[in-house]
C-alpha positions in Angstrom: 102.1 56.2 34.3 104.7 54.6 36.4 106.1 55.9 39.4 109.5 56.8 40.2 110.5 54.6 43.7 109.3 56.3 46.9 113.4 56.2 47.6 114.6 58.3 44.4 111.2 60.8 44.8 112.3 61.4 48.6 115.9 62.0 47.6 114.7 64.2 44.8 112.5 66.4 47.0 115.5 66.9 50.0 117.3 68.0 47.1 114.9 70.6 46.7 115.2 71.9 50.3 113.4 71.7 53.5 109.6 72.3 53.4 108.1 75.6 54.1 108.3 76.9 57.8 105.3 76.8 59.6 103.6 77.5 62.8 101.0 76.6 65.0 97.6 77.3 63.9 99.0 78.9 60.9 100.7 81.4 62.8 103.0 83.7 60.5 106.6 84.0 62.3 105.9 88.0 63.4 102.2 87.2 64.3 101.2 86.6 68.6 98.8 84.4 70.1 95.3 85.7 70.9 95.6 87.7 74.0 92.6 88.2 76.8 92.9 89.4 80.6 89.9 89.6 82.5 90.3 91.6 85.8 88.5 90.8 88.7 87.8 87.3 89.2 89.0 86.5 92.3 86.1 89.2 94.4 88.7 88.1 97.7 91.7 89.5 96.2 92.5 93.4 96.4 93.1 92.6 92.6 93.3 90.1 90.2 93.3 88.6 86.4 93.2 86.1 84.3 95.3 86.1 81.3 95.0 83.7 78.5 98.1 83.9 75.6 96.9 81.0 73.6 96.1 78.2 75.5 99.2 79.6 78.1 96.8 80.6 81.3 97.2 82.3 84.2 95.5 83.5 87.4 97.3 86.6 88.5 96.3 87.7 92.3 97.1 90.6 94.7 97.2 90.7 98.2 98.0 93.5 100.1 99.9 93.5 103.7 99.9 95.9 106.3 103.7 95.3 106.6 106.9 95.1 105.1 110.5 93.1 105.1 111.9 93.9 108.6 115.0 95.1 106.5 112.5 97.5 105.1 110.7 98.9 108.5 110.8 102.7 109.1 111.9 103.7 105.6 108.4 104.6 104.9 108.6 103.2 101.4 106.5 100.0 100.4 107.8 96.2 98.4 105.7 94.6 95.7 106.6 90.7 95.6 105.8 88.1 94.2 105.4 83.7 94.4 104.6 81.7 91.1 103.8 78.0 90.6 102.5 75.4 87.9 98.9 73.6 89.2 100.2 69.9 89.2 98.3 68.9 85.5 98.5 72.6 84.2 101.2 70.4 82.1 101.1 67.2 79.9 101.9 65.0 82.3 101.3 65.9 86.2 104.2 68.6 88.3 104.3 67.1 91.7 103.6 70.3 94.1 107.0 70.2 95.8 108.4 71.1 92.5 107.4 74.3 93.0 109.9 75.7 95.4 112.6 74.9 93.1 115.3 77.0 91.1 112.8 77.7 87.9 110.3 78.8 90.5 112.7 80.6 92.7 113.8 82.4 89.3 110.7 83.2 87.6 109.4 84.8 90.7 112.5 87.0 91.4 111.6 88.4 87.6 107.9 88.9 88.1 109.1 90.3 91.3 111.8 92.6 89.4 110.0 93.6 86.6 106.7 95.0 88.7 109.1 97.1 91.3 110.7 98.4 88.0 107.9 100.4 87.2 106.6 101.3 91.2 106.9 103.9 93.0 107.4 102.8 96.3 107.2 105.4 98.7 103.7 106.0 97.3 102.2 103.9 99.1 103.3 103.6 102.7 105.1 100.7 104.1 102.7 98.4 103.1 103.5 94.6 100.8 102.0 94.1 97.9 102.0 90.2 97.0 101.3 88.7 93.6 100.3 85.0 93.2 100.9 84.0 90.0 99.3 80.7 89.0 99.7 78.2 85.9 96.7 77.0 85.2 97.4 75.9 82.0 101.2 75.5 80.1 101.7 75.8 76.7 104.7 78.0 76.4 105.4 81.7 78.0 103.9 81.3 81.0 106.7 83.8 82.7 105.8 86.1 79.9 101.9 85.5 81.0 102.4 86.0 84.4 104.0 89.3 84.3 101.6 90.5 82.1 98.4 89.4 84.3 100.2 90.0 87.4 100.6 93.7 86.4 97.2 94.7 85.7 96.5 92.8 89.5 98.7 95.1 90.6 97.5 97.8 89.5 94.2 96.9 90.3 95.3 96.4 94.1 96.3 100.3 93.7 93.2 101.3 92.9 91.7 99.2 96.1 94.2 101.4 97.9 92.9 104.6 96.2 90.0 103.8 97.3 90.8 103.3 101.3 92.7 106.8 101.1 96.4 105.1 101.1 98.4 106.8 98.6 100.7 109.9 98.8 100.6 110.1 95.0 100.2 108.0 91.6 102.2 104.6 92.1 103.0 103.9 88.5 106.1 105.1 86.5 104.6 102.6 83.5 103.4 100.1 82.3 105.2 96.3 81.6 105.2 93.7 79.5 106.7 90.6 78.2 107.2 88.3 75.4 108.9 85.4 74.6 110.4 85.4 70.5 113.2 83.0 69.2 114.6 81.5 66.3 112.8 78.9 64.9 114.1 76.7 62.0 115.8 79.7 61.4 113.3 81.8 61.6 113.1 85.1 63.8 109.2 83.9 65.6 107.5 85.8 68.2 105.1 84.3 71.3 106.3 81.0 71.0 104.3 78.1 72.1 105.5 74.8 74.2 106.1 72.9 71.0 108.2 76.1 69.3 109.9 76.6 72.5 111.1 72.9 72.7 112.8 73.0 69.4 113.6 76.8 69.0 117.6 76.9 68.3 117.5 80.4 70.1 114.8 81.2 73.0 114.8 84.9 74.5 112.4 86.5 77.2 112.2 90.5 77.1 110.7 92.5 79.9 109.7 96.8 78.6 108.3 99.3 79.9 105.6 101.2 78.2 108.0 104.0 77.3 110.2 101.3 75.4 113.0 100.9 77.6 114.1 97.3 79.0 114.0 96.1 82.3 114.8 92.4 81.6 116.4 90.1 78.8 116.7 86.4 79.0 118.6 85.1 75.7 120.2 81.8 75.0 121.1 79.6 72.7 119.9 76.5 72.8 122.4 73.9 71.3 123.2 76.8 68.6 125.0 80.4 68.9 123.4 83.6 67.2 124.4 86.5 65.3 124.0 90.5 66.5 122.0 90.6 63.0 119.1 87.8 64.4 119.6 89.1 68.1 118.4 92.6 66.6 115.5 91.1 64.4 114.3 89.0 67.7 114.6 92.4 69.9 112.4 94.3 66.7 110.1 91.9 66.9 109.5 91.9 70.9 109.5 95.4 70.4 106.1 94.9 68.4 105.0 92.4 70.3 105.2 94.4 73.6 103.4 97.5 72.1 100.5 95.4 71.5 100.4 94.0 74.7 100.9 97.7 76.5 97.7 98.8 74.4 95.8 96.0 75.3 96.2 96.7 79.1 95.6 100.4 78.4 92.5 99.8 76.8 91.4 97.6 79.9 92.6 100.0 82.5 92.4 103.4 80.9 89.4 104.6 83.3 91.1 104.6 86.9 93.1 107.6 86.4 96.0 105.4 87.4 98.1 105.0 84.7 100.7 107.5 83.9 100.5 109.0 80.6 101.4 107.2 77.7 105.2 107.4 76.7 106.5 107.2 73.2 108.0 103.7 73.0 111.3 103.7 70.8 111.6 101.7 67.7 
Protein backbone atom coordinates (compact mmCIF):
# COMPACT_ATOMS: atom_id res chain seq x y z
CA UNK A 1 0.00 0.00 0.00
CA UNK A 2 1.35 3.43 -0.70
CA UNK A 3 2.14 5.95 1.67
CA UNK A 4 0.79 9.26 2.19
CA UNK A 5 4.09 11.79 2.09
CA UNK A 6 5.84 12.09 5.49
CA UNK A 7 4.75 16.07 4.93
CA UNK A 8 0.73 15.51 4.66
CA UNK A 9 1.06 12.47 7.59
CA UNK A 10 2.89 15.15 9.96
CA UNK A 11 0.40 17.76 9.16
CA UNK A 12 -2.34 15.27 9.69
CA UNK A 13 -1.20 14.16 13.09
CA UNK A 14 -0.59 18.15 14.50
CA UNK A 15 -4.05 18.32 13.50
CA UNK A 16 -4.84 15.74 15.84
CA UNK A 17 -3.15 17.55 18.80
CA UNK A 18 -0.06 17.39 20.80
CA UNK A 19 1.11 13.94 22.00
CA UNK A 20 0.28 12.65 25.32
CA UNK A 21 2.09 14.44 28.32
CA UNK A 22 4.64 12.50 29.85
CA UNK A 23 7.21 12.42 32.53
CA UNK A 24 10.28 11.18 33.53
CA UNK A 25 10.57 7.58 34.17
CA UNK A 26 6.94 7.33 33.52
CA UNK A 27 6.10 9.52 36.27
CA UNK A 28 2.24 10.34 36.47
CA UNK A 29 1.83 14.32 36.97
CA UNK A 30 0.65 13.87 40.92
CA UNK A 31 3.26 11.10 41.54
CA UNK A 32 7.01 12.19 43.54
CA UNK A 33 10.39 10.89 43.09
CA UNK A 34 11.59 8.04 45.26
CA UNK A 35 12.55 9.53 48.55
CA UNK A 36 15.41 8.06 51.13
CA UNK A 37 17.28 9.97 54.07
CA UNK A 38 19.74 8.11 55.86
CA UNK A 39 20.80 9.77 59.23
CA UNK A 40 23.99 9.55 60.54
CA UNK A 41 26.63 9.46 58.15
CA UNK A 42 28.84 11.93 58.92
CA UNK A 43 29.95 10.12 62.83
CA UNK A 44 31.88 14.00 63.22
CA UNK A 45 28.76 15.90 62.99
CA UNK A 46 26.26 16.36 66.09
CA UNK A 47 23.85 15.22 63.18
CA UNK A 48 23.54 14.55 59.83
CA UNK A 49 21.67 12.96 56.57
CA UNK A 50 21.67 12.18 53.42
CA UNK A 51 18.75 12.66 51.30
CA UNK A 52 18.27 11.34 47.90
CA UNK A 53 14.75 12.76 45.87
CA UNK A 54 15.55 11.00 42.61
CA UNK A 55 18.87 11.41 41.58
CA UNK A 56 18.59 15.22 43.55
CA UNK A 57 21.26 14.42 46.49
CA UNK A 58 22.14 15.93 49.41
CA UNK A 59 24.45 15.81 52.55
CA UNK A 60 22.69 17.65 55.27
CA UNK A 61 25.15 18.36 58.48
CA UNK A 62 24.84 19.92 62.01
CA UNK A 63 27.23 21.60 63.96
CA UNK A 64 26.60 22.93 67.10
CA UNK A 65 28.38 26.20 68.71
CA UNK A 66 28.81 27.19 72.05
CA UNK A 67 27.86 30.74 70.97
CA UNK A 68 25.53 32.93 69.29
CA UNK A 69 25.25 36.31 66.99
CA UNK A 70 26.70 39.09 69.21
CA UNK A 71 23.25 40.79 68.40
CA UNK A 72 21.83 37.73 70.12
CA UNK A 73 24.22 37.57 73.52
CA UNK A 74 22.38 37.56 76.90
CA UNK A 75 18.87 36.93 75.53
CA UNK A 76 19.36 33.39 76.66
CA UNK A 77 17.58 32.12 73.46
CA UNK A 78 19.63 30.08 70.79
CA UNK A 79 19.83 30.63 66.34
CA UNK A 80 19.70 27.73 64.05
CA UNK A 81 21.52 28.80 60.65
CA UNK A 82 22.36 27.68 57.90
CA UNK A 83 25.23 27.71 54.55
CA UNK A 84 24.37 25.69 51.18
CA UNK A 85 26.48 25.06 48.17
CA UNK A 86 26.63 22.89 44.83
CA UNK A 87 30.06 20.50 44.74
CA UNK A 88 31.57 21.89 41.49
CA UNK A 89 30.38 18.64 39.08
CA UNK A 90 27.20 17.89 41.32
CA UNK A 91 25.93 19.52 37.87
CA UNK A 92 26.27 18.79 34.01
CA UNK A 93 28.85 20.74 33.43
CA UNK A 94 31.40 21.86 36.40
CA UNK A 95 30.11 25.11 39.17
CA UNK A 96 33.33 26.94 39.78
CA UNK A 97 33.46 27.05 43.85
CA UNK A 98 33.32 30.88 43.99
CA UNK A 99 29.90 30.59 42.61
CA UNK A 100 28.77 29.66 45.67
CA UNK A 101 28.70 32.88 47.62
CA UNK A 102 26.46 34.27 45.16
CA UNK A 103 22.64 35.62 45.20
CA UNK A 104 21.07 31.85 44.53
CA UNK A 105 23.29 30.70 47.41
CA UNK A 106 22.84 33.69 49.55
CA UNK A 107 18.91 33.05 48.97
CA UNK A 108 18.54 29.46 49.34
CA UNK A 109 20.28 29.54 52.53
CA UNK A 110 18.22 32.44 54.11
CA UNK A 111 15.19 29.80 53.37
CA UNK A 112 16.75 26.69 54.84
CA UNK A 113 17.67 29.07 57.41
CA UNK A 114 13.91 30.41 57.75
CA UNK A 115 12.09 27.46 57.32
CA UNK A 116 14.10 25.35 60.33
CA UNK A 117 13.79 28.56 62.92
CA UNK A 118 9.99 28.40 61.88
CA UNK A 119 9.44 25.32 63.59
CA UNK A 120 12.30 25.87 66.81
CA UNK A 121 11.92 26.82 69.81
CA UNK A 122 14.68 28.81 70.68
CA UNK A 123 14.96 29.52 74.13
CA UNK A 124 15.07 25.66 74.58
CA UNK A 125 18.18 25.34 74.12
CA UNK A 126 20.41 28.02 75.66
CA UNK A 127 22.32 30.43 73.68
CA UNK A 128 23.98 28.06 71.71
CA UNK A 129 24.21 28.00 67.20
CA UNK A 130 23.09 25.41 65.56
CA UNK A 131 24.67 25.32 61.84
CA UNK A 132 23.44 23.33 58.90
CA UNK A 133 25.71 22.54 55.88
CA UNK A 134 23.73 21.70 53.26
CA UNK A 135 25.59 20.12 50.30
CA UNK A 136 24.71 19.25 46.49
CA UNK A 137 26.15 16.43 45.81
CA UNK A 138 24.26 15.71 42.96
CA UNK A 139 21.53 18.18 40.87
CA UNK A 140 18.76 17.10 39.13
CA UNK A 141 16.08 19.51 40.12
CA UNK A 142 14.79 20.51 43.88
CA UNK A 143 17.76 20.61 45.49
CA UNK A 144 16.35 23.59 47.94
CA UNK A 145 13.46 21.41 48.43
CA UNK A 146 16.09 18.44 49.35
CA UNK A 147 18.06 20.36 51.53
CA UNK A 148 15.42 21.52 53.80
CA UNK A 149 14.14 18.26 54.12
CA UNK A 150 17.63 16.46 55.04
CA UNK A 151 18.73 19.46 56.85
CA UNK A 152 15.77 19.00 59.18
CA UNK A 153 16.09 15.65 60.37
CA UNK A 154 20.14 16.82 61.00
CA UNK A 155 18.68 19.14 62.98
CA UNK A 156 16.85 17.34 64.86
CA UNK A 157 19.24 14.84 65.25
CA UNK A 158 21.83 17.61 66.70
CA UNK A 159 18.85 17.96 69.39
CA UNK A 160 19.00 14.72 70.43
CA UNK A 161 23.12 15.05 70.79
CA UNK A 162 22.10 17.89 73.08
CA UNK A 163 19.58 15.73 74.98
CA UNK A 164 21.99 13.65 75.50
CA UNK A 165 24.73 16.26 77.17
CA UNK A 166 21.78 17.53 79.49
CA UNK A 167 21.26 20.93 77.36
CA UNK A 168 17.77 21.49 76.97
CA UNK A 169 15.11 23.38 79.10
CA UNK A 170 12.34 21.57 77.19
CA UNK A 171 11.37 19.84 73.76
CA UNK A 172 12.78 22.15 70.83
CA UNK A 173 10.39 21.27 68.20
CA UNK A 174 6.97 23.04 67.46
CA UNK A 175 6.92 20.54 64.03
CA UNK A 176 8.00 19.11 61.58
CA UNK A 177 9.02 20.75 57.81
CA UNK A 178 8.96 20.02 54.50
CA UNK A 179 9.26 21.05 50.99
CA UNK A 180 8.40 20.46 47.47
CA UNK A 181 8.88 21.78 44.34
CA UNK A 182 5.24 21.29 41.80
CA UNK A 183 4.66 23.40 38.59
CA UNK A 184 2.83 23.50 35.48
CA UNK A 185 4.10 21.40 32.93
CA UNK A 186 2.81 21.46 29.32
CA UNK A 187 -0.04 22.48 31.07
CA UNK A 188 -0.12 20.11 33.43
CA UNK A 189 -0.36 20.70 37.34
CA UNK A 190 3.15 18.09 38.17
CA UNK A 191 4.63 17.63 41.47
CA UNK A 192 8.66 16.99 42.46
CA UNK A 193 9.84 18.26 39.36
CA UNK A 194 13.18 17.20 37.95
CA UNK A 195 16.02 19.48 36.14
CA UNK A 196 14.64 18.66 32.74
CA UNK A 197 10.75 19.56 34.03
CA UNK A 198 11.96 22.42 35.86
CA UNK A 199 13.75 23.97 32.74
CA UNK A 200 10.69 23.91 30.58
CA UNK A 201 7.91 24.19 33.37
CA UNK A 202 5.70 27.44 32.22
CA UNK A 203 4.96 27.85 36.11
CA UNK A 204 7.66 26.66 38.91
CA UNK A 205 6.61 27.06 42.66
CA UNK A 206 8.56 25.94 45.96
CA UNK A 207 6.23 25.43 49.20
CA UNK A 208 7.69 25.21 52.68
CA UNK A 209 4.74 23.38 55.63
CA UNK A 210 4.77 22.46 58.66
CA UNK A 211 3.61 19.16 59.78
CA UNK A 212 0.33 20.71 61.09
CA UNK A 213 -0.39 21.97 57.46
CA UNK A 214 0.27 25.54 57.79
CA UNK A 215 2.91 27.48 55.37
CA UNK A 216 5.96 28.92 56.22
CA UNK A 217 7.26 29.65 52.71
CA UNK A 218 6.03 29.97 48.97
CA UNK A 219 8.10 30.62 45.96
CA UNK A 220 5.76 30.92 42.76
CA UNK A 221 6.55 32.38 39.34
CA UNK A 222 5.81 32.24 36.12
CA UNK A 223 8.10 31.52 33.92
CA UNK A 224 7.60 33.26 30.51
CA UNK A 225 3.63 32.46 31.21
CA UNK A 226 1.08 33.93 33.88
CA UNK A 227 -1.35 31.52 35.89
CA UNK A 228 -4.80 31.29 37.02
CA UNK A 229 -6.06 31.17 40.95
CA UNK A 230 -7.76 27.79 39.58
CA UNK A 231 -3.97 26.12 38.67
CA UNK A 232 -2.30 28.05 41.64
CA UNK A 233 -4.90 26.11 43.93
CA UNK A 234 -4.37 22.60 42.04
CA UNK A 235 -0.37 23.19 42.46
CA UNK A 236 -0.86 24.25 46.30
CA UNK A 237 -3.37 20.60 46.52
CA UNK A 238 -0.85 18.84 45.15
CA UNK A 239 2.20 20.13 47.51
CA UNK A 240 -0.16 19.62 50.02
CA UNK A 241 0.08 15.81 49.29
CA UNK A 242 3.32 15.80 48.42
CA UNK A 243 4.43 17.35 51.88
CA UNK A 244 2.33 14.78 53.87
CA UNK A 245 4.31 12.11 52.52
CA UNK A 246 7.42 13.57 53.13
CA UNK A 247 6.38 14.55 56.99
CA UNK A 248 5.51 10.70 57.44
CA UNK A 249 8.56 9.57 56.05
CA UNK A 250 10.66 11.59 58.51
CA UNK A 251 8.33 10.43 61.31
CA UNK A 252 8.80 7.07 60.57
CA UNK A 253 12.67 7.66 60.65
CA UNK A 254 12.60 9.60 63.84
CA UNK A 255 9.63 8.49 65.69
CA UNK A 256 11.80 6.81 68.63
CA UNK A 257 13.73 9.95 70.26
CA UNK A 258 10.84 11.26 72.05
CA UNK A 259 11.56 14.42 70.23
CA UNK A 260 9.07 15.12 68.00
CA UNK A 261 5.95 16.83 69.03
CA UNK A 262 2.87 15.11 68.46
CA UNK A 263 1.47 14.76 65.24
CA UNK A 264 -0.86 17.64 64.11
CA UNK A 265 -3.76 17.22 61.82
CA UNK A 266 -2.50 18.78 58.58
CA UNK A 267 -5.48 20.75 56.66
CA UNK A 268 -6.60 19.77 53.24
Amino acid sequence: MTRKPAAIREREARAEGPAPFGRSAGRRPGEPRPLRIERGVIPHAEGSAMISTGRTRVLCTATLEERVPNWMRGQGRGWVTAEYGMLPRSTGERTPRTSQTGGRAQEIQRLIGRSLRAITDLGAFGERTILLDCDVIEADGGTRTAAINGAFVALHDAFVALSNRGHLARGPLRDTVAAISVGMVDGTPCLDLDYREDSRAQVDMNVVMTGGGRFIELQGTGEGATFSDLELRALVRLARRGIRRIVAHQRRLLGGSGLLPPALAAKK
